[in-house]
N, C-alpha and C positions, 0 to 999 in steps of 0.2 A: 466365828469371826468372818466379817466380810472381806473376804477373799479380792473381788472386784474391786476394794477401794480402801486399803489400808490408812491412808492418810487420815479418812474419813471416821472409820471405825475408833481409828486411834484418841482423833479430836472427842468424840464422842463418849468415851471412855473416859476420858481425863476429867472430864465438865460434870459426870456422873459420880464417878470416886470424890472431888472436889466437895462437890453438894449432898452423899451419904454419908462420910467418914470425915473424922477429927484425925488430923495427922500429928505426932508418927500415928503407923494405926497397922494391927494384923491385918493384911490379904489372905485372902485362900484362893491357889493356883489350883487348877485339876487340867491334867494330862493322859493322853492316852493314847501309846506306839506301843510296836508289836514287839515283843517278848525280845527283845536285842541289850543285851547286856552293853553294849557300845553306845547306842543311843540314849541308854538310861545313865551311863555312865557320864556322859555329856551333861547331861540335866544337872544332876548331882553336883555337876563342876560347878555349872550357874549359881547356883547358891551356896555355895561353900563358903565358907567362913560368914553367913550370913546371920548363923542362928537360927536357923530354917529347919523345922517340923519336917520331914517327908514320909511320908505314907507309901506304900508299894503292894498292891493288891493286884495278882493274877487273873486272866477270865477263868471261866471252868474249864475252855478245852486248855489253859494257857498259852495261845497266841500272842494275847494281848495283853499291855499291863496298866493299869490304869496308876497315875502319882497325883496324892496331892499334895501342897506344900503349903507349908502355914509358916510366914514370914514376918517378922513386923519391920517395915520398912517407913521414911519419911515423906515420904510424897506422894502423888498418884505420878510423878515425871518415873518414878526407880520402878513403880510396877509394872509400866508401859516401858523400860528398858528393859526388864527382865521378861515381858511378854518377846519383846525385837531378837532379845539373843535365842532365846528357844525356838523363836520361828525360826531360826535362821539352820535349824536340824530338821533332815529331810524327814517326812512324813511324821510329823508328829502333830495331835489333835489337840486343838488347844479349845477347851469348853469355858 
């Protein structure tokens, strides 16, 4: 994600999901913060009652955990709100 220009990133995003995808339509999210049962707990909230897939796969030493989430959601506006609430949890990588 470009870090230096959310706005931009965002715009960009939306015009791209808009022109790949037939909405409603599956997304797939992939995240990846450090082994913190709080942080992942967080996530988990974001999509809750969503009907959302998630995945939860440890690295080898387990530090790190990588999630993914498979959602079918109606827009490319709800994928870019569920991108904003996740940012909004400290160190987490959003791929």
């Amino acid at each position: 994600m470009d870090e230096n220009n959310p706005v931009e990133f965002y715009k960009k995003l939306k015009e791209q999901l808009t022109e790949t995808s037939k909405w409603p339509s599956d997304y797939l999210y992939k995240f990846i913060v450090e082994t913190n049962t709080g942080k992942i707990d967080k996530i988990n909230d974001i999509f809750d009652n969503t009907g959302a897939v998630i995945n939860l796969k440890k690295s080898k030493n387990g530090k790190y955990t990588s999630i993914s989430i498979t959602v079918n959601l109606a827009s490319p506006d709800q994928v870019i709100e569920k991108y904003k609430k996740v940012g909004e949890i400290e160190g987490v990588i959003s791929l």
